[in-house]
N, CA, C and O atoms as a Maestro MAE file, in Angstrom:
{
 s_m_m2io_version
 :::
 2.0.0
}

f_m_ct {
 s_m_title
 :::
 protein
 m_atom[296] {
  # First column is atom index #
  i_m_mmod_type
  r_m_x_coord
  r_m_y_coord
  r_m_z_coord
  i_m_residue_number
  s_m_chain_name
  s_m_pdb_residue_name
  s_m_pdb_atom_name
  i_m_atomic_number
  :::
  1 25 119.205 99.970 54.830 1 A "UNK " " N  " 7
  2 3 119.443 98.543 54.885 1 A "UNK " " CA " 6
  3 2 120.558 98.207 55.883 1 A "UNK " " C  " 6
  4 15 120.478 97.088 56.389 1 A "UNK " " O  " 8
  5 25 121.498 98.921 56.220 2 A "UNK " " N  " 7
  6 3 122.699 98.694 56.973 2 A "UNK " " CA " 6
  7 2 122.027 99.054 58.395 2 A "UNK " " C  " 6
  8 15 122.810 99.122 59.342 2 A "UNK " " O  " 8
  9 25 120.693 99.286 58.638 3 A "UNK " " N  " 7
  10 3 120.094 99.445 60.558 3 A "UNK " " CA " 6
  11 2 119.904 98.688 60.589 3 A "UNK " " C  " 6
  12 15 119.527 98.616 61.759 3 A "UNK " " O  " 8
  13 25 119.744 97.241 59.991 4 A "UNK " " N  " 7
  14 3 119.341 95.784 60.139 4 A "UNK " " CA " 6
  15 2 120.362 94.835 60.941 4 A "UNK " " C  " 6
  16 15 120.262 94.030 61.867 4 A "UNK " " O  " 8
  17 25 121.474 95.369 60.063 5 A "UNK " " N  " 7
  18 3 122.917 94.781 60.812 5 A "UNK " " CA " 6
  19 2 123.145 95.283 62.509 5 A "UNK " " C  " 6
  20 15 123.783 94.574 63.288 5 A "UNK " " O  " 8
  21 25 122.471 96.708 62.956 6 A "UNK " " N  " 7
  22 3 122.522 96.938 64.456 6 A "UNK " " CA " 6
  23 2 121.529 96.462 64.608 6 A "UNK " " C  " 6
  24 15 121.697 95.773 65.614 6 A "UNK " " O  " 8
  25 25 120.030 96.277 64.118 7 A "UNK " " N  " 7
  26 3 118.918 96.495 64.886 7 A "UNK " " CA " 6
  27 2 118.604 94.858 65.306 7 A "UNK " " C  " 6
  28 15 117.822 94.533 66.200 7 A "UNK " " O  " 8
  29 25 119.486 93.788 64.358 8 A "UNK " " N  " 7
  30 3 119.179 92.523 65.038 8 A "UNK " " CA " 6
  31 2 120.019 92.141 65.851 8 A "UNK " " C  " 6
  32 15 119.756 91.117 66.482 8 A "UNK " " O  " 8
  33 25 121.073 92.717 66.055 9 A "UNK " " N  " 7
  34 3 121.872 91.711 67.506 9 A "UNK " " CA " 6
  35 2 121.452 92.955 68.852 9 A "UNK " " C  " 6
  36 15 121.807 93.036 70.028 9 A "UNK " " O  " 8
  37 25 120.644 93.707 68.081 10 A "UNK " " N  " 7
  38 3 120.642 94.741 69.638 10 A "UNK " " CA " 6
  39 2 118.778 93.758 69.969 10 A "UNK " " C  " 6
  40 15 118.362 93.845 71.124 10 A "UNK " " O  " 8
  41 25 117.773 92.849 68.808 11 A "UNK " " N  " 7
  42 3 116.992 92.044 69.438 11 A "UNK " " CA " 6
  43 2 117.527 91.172 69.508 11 A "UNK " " C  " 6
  44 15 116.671 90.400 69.939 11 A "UNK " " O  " 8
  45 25 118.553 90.531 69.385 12 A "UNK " " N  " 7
  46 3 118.950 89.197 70.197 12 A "UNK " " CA " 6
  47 2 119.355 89.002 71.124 12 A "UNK " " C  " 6
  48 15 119.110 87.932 71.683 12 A "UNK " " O  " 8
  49 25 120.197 90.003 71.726 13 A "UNK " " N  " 7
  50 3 120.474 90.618 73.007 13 A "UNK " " CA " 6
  51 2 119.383 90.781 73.714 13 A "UNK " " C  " 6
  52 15 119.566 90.341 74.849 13 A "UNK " " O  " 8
  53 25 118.446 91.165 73.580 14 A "UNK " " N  " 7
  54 3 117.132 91.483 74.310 14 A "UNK " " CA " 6
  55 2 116.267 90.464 74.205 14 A "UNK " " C  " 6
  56 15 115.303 90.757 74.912 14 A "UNK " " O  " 8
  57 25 116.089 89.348 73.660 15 A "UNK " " N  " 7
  58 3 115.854 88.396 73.778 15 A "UNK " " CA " 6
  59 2 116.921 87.108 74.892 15 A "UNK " " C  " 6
  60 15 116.436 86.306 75.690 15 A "UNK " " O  " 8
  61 25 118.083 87.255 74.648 16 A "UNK " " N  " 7
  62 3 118.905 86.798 75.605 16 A "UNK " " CA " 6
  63 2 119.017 87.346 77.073 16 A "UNK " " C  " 6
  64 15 119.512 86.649 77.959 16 A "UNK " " O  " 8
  65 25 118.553 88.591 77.302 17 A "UNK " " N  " 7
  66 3 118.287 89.082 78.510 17 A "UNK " " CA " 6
  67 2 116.625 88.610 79.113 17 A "UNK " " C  " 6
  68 15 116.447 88.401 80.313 17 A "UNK " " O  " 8
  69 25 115.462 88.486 78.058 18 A "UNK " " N  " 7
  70 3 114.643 87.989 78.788 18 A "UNK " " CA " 6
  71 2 114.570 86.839 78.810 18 A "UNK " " C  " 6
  72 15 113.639 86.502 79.542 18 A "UNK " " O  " 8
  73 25 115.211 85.802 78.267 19 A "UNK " " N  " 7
  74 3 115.213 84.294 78.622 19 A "UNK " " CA " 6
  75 2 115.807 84.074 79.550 19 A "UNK " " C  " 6
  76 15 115.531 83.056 80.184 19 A "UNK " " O  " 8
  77 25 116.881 84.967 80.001 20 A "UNK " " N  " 7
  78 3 117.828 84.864 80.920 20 A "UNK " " CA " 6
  79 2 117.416 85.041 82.481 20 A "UNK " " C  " 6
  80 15 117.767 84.394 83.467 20 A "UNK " " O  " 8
  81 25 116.451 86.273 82.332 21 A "UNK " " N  " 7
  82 3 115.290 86.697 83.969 21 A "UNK " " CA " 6
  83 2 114.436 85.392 83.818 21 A "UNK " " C  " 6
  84 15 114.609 84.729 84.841 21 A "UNK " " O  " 8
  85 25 113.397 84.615 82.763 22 A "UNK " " N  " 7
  86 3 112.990 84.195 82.989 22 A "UNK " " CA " 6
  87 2 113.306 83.203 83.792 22 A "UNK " " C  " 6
  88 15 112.512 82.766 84.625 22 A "UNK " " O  " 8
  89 25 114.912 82.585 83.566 23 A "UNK " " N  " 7
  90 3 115.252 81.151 83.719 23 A "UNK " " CA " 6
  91 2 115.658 81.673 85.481 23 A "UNK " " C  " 6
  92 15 115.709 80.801 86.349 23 A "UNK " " O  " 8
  93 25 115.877 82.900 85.773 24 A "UNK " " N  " 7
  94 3 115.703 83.211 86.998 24 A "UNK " " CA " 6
  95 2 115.226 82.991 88.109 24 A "UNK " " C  " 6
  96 15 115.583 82.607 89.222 24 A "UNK " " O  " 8
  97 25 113.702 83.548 87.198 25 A "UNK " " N  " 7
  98 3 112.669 83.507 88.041 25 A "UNK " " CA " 6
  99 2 112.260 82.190 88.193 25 A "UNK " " C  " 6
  100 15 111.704 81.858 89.240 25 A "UNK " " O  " 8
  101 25 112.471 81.317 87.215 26 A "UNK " " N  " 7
  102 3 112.087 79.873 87.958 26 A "UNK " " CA " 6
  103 2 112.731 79.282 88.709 26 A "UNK " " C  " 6
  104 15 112.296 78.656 89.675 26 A "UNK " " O  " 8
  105 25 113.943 79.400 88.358 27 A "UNK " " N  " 7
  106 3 115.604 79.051 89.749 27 A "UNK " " CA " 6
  107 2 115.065 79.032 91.497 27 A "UNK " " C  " 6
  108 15 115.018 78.229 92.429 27 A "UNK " " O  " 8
  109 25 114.605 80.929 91.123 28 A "UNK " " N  " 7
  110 3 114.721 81.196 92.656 28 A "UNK " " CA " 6
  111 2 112.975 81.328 93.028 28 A "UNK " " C  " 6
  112 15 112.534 82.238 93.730 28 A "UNK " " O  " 8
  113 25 112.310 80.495 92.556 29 A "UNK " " N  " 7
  114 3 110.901 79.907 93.006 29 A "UNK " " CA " 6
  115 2 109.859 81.168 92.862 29 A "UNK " " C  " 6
  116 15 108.869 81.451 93.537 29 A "UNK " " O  " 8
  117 25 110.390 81.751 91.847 30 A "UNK " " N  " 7
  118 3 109.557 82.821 92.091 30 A "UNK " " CA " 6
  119 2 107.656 82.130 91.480 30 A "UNK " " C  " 6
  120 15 106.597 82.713 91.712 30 A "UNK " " O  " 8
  121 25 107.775 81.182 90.933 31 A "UNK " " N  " 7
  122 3 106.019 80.774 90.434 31 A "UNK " " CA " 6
  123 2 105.920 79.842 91.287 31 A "UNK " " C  " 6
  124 15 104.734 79.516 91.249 31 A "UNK " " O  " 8
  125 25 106.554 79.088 92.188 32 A "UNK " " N  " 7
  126 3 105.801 78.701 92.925 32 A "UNK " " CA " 6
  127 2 104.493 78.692 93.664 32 A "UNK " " C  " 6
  128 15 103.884 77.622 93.649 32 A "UNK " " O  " 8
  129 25 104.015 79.595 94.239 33 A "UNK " " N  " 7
  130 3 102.691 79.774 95.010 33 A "UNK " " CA " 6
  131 2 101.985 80.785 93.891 33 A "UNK " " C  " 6
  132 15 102.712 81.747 93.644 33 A "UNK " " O  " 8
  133 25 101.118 80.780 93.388 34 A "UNK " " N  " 7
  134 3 100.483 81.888 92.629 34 A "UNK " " CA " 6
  135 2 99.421 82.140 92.860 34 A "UNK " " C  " 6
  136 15 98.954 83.278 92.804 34 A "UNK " " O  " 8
  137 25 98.600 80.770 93.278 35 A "UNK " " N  " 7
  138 3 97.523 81.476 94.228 35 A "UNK " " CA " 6
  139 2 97.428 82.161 95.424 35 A "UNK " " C  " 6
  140 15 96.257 82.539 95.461 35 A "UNK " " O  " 8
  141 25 98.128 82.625 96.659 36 A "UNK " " N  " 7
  142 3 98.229 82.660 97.436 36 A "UNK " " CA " 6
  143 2 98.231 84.043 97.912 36 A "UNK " " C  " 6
  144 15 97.954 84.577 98.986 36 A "UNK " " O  " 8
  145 25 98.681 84.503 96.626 37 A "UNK " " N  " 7
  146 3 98.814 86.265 96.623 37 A "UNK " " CA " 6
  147 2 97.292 86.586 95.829 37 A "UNK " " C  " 6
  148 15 96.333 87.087 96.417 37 A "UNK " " O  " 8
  149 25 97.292 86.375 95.058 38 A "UNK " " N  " 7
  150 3 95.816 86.106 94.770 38 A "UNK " " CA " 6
  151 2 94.370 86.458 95.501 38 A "UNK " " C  " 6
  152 15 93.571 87.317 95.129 38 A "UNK " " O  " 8
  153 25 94.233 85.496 96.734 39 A "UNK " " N  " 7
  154 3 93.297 85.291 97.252 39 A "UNK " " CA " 6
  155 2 93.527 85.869 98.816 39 A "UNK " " C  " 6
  156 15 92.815 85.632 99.793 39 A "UNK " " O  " 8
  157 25 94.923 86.826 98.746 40 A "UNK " " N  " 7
  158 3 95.330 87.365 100.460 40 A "UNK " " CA " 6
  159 2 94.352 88.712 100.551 40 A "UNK " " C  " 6
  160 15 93.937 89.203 101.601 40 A "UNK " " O  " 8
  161 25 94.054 89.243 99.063 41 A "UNK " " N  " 7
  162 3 93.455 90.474 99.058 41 A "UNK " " CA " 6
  163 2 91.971 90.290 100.004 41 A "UNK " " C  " 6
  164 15 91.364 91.208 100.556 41 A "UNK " " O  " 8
  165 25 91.615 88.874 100.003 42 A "UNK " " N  " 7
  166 3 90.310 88.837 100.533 42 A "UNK " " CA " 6
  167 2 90.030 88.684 101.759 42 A "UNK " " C  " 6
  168 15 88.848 88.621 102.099 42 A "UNK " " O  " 8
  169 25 90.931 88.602 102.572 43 A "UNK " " N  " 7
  170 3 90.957 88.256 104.002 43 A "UNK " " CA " 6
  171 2 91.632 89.646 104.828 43 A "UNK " " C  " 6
  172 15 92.753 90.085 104.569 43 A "UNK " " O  " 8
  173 25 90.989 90.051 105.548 44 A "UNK " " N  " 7
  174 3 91.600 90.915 106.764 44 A "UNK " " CA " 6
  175 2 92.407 90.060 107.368 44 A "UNK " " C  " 6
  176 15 92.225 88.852 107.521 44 A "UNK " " O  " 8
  177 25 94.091 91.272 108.008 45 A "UNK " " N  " 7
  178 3 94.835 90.864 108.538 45 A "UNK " " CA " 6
  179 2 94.146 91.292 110.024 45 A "UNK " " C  " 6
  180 15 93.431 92.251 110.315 45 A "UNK " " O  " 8
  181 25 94.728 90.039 110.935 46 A "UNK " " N  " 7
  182 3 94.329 90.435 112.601 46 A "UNK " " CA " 6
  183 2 95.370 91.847 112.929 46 A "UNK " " C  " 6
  184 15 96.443 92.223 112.457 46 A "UNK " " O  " 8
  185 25 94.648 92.261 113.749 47 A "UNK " " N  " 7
  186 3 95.847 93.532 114.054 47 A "UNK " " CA " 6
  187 2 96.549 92.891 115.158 47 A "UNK " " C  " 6
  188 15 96.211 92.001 115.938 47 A "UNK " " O  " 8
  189 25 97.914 93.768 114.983 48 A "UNK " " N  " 7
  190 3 98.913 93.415 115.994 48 A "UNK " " CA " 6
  191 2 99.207 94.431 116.920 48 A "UNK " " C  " 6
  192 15 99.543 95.599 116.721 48 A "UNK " " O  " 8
  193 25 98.986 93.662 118.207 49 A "UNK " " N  " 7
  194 3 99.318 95.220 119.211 49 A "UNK " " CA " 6
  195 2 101.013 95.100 119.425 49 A "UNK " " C  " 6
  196 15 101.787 94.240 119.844 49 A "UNK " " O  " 8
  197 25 101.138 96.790 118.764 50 A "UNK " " N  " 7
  198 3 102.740 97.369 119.052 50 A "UNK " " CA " 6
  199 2 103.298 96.713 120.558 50 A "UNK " " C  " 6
  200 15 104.054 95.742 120.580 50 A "UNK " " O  " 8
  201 25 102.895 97.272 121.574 51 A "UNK " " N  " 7
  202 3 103.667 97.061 122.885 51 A "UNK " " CA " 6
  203 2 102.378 96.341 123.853 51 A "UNK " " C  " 6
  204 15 101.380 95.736 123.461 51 A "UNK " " O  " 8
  205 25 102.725 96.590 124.942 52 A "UNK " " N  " 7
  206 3 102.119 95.630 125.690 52 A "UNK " " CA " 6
  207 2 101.061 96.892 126.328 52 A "UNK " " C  " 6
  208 15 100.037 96.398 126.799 52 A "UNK " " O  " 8
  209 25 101.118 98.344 126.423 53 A "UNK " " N  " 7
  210 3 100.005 98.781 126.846 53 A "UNK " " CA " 6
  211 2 98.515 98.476 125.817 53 A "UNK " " C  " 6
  212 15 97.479 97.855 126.058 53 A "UNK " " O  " 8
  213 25 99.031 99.292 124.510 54 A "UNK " " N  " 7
  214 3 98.146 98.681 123.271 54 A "UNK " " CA " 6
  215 2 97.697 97.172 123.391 54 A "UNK " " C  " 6
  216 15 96.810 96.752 122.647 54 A "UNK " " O  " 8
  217 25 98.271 96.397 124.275 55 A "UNK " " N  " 7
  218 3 97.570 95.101 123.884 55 A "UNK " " CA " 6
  219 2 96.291 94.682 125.658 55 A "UNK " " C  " 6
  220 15 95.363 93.936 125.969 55 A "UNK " " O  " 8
  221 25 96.962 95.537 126.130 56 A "UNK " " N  " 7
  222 3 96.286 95.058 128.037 56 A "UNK " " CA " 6
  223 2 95.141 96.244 127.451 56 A "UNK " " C  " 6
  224 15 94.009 95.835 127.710 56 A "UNK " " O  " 8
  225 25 95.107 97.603 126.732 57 A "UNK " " N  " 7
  226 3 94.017 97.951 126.626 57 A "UNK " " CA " 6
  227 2 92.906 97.294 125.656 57 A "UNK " " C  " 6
  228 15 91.704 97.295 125.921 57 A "UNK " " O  " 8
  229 25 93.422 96.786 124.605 58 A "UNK " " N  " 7
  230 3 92.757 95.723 123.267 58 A "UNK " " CA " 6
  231 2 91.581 94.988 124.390 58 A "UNK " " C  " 6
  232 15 90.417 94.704 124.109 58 A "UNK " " O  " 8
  233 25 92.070 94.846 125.327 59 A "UNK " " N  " 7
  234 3 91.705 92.898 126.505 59 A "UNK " " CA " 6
  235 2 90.719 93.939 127.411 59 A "UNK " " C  " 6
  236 15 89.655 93.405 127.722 59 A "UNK " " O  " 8
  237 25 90.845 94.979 127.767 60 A "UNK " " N  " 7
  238 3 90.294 95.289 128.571 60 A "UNK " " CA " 6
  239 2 88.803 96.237 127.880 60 A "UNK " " C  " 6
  240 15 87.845 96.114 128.644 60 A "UNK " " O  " 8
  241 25 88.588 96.828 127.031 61 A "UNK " " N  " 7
  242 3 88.060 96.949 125.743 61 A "UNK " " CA " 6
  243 2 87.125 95.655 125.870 61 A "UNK " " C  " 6
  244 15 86.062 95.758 126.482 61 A "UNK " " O  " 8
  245 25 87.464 94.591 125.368 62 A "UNK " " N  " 7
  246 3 86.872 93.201 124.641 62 A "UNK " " CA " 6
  247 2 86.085 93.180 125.625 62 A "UNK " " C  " 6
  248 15 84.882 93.354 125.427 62 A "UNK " " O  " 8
  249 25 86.774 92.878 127.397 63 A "UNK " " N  " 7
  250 3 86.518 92.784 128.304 63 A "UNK " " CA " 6
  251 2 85.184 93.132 128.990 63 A "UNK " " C  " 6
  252 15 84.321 92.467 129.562 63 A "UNK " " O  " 8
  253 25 85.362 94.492 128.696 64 A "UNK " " N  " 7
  254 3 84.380 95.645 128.688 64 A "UNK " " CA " 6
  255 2 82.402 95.258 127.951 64 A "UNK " " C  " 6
  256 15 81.230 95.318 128.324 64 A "UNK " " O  " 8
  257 25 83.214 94.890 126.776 65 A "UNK " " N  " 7
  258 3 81.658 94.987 125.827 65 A "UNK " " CA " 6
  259 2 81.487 93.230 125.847 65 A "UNK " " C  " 6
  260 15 80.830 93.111 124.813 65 A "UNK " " O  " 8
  261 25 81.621 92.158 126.241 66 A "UNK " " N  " 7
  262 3 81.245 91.193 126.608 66 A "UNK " " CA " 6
  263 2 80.281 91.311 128.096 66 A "UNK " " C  " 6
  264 15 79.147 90.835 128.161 66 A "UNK " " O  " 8
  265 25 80.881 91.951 129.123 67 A "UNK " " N  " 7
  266 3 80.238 92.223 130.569 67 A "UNK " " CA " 6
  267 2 78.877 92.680 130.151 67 A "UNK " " C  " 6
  268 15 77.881 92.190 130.685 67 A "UNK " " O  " 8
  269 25 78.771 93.744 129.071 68 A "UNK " " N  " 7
  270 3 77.979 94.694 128.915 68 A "UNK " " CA " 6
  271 2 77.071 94.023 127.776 68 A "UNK " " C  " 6
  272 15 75.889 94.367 127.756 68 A "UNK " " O  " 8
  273 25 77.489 93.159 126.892 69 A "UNK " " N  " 7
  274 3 76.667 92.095 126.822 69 A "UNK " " CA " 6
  275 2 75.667 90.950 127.636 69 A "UNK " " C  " 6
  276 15 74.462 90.747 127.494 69 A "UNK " " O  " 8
  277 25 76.242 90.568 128.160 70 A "UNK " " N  " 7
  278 3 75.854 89.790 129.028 70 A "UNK " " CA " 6
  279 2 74.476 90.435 129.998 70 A "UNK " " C  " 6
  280 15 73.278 90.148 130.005 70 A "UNK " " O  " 8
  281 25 75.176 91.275 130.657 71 A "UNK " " N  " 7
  282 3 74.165 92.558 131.480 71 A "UNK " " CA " 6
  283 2 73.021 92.304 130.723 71 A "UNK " " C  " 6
  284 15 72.205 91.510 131.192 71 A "UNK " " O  " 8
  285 25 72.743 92.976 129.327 72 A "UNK " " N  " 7
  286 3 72.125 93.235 128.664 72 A "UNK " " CA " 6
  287 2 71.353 92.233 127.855 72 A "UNK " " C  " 6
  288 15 70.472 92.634 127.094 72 A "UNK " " O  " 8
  289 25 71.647 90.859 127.978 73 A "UNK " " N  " 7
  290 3 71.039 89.725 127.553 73 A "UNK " " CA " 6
  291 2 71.273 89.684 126.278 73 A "UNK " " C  " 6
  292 15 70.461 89.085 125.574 73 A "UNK " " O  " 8
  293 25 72.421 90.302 125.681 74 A "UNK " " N  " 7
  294 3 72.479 89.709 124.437 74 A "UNK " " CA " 6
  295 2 73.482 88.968 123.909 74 A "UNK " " C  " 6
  296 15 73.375 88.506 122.773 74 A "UNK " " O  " 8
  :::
 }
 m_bond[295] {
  # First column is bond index #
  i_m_from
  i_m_to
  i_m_order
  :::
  1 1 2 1
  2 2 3 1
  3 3 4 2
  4 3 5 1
  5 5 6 1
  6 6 7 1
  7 7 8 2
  8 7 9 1
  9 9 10 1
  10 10 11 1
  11 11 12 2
  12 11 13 1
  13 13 14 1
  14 14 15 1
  15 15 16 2
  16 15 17 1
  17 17 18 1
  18 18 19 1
  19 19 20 2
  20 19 21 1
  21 21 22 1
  22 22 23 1
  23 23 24 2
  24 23 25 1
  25 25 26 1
  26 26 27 1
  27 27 28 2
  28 27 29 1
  29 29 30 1
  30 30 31 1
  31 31 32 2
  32 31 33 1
  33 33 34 1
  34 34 35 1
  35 35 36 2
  36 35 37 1
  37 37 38 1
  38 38 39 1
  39 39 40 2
  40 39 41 1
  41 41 42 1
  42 42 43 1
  43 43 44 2
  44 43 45 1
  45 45 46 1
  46 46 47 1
  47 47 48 2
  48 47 49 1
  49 49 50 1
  50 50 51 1
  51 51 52 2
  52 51 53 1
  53 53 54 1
  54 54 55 1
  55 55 56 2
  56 55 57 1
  57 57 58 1
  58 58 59 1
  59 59 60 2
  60 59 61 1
  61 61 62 1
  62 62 63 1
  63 63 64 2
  64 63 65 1
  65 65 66 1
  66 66 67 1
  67 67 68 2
  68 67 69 1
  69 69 70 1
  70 70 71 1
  71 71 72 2
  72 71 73 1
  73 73 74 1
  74 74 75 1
  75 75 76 2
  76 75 77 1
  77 77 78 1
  78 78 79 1
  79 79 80 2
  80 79 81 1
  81 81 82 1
  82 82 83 1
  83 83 84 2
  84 83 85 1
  85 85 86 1
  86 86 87 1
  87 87 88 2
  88 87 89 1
  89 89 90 1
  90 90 91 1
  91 91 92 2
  92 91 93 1
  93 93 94 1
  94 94 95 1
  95 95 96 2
  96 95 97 1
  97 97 98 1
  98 98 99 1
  99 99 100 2
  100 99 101 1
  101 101 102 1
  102 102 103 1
  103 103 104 2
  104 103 105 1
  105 105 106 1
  106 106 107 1
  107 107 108 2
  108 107 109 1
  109 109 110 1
  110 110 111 1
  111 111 112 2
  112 111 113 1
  113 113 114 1
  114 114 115 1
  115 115 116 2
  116 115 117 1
  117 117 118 1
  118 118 119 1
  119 119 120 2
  120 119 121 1
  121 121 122 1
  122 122 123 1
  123 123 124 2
  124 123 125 1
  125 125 126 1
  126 126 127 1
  127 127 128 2
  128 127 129 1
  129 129 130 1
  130 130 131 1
  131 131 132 2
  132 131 133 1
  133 133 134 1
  134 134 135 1
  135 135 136 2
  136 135 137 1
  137 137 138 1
  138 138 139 1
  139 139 140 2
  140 139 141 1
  141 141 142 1
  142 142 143 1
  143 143 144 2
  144 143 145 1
  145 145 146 1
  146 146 147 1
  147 147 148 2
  148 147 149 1
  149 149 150 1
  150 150 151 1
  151 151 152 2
  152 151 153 1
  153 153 154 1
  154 154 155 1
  155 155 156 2
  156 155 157 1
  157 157 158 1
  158 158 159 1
  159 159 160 2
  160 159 161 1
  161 161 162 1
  162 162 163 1
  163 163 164 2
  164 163 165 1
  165 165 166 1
  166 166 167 1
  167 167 168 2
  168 167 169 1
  169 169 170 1
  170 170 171 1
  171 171 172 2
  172 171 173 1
  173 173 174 1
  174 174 175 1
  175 175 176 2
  176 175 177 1
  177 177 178 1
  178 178 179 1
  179 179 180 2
  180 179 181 1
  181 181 182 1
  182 182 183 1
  183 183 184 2
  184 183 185 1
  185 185 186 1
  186 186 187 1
  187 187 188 2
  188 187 189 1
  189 189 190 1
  190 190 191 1
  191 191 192 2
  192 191 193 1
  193 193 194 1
  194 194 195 1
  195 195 196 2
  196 195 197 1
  197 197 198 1
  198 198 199 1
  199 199 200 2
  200 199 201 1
  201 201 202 1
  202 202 203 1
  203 203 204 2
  204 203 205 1
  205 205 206 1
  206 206 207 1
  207 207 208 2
  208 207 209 1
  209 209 210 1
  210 210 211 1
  211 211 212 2
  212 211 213 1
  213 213 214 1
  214 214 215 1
  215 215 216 2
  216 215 217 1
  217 217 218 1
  218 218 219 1
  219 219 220 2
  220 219 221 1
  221 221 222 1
  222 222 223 1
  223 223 224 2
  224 223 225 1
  225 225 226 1
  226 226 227 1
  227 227 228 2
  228 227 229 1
  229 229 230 1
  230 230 231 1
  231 231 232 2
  232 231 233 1
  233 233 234 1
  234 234 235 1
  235 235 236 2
  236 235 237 1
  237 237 238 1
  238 238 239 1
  239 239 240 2
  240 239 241 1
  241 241 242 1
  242 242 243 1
  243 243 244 2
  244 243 245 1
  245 245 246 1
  246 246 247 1
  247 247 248 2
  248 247 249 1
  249 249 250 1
  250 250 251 1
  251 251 252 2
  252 251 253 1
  253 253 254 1
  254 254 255 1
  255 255 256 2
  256 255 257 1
  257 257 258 1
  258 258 259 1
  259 259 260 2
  260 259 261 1
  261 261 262 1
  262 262 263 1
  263 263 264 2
  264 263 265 1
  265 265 266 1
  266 266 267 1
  267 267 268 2
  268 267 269 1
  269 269 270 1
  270 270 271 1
  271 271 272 2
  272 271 273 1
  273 273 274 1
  274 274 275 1
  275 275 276 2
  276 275 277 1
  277 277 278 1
  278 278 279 1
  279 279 280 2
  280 279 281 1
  281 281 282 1
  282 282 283 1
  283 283 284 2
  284 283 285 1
  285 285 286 1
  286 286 287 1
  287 287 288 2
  288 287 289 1
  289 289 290 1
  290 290 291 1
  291 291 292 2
  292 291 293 1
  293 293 294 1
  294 294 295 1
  295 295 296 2
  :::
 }
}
């Protein structure tokens, strides 16, 4: 009977610590957007070319299979 006397201020404490993150997380906007993360899984990111050779070859590539389209009537 005397673990009652520790075992409730050690849950009120732990209750005062999660009301306490919660009131946090609304402070610093953390629910703001909730869809947004959500629905990012569904979209491919564009790739980004590192430096500028990676990006003049990307163009010249594109470059390439458009001509070779065209040629080719399709």
């Amino acid at each position: 009977m005397s673990i009652i006397y520790v075992l409730i201020p050690i849950a009120m404490l732990f209750v005062l610590i999660a009301v306490g993150v919660f009131f946090w997380a609304v402070k610093s906007d953390q629910f703001d957007d909730l869809e947004r993360h959500s629905v990012s899984i569904l979209f491919d990111d564009e790739p980004v070319a590192t430096n500028t050779q990676e990006a003049e070859f990307q163009e010249s590539v594109q470059d390439k299979s458009h001509s070779q389209d065209k040629t080719h009537g399709i």
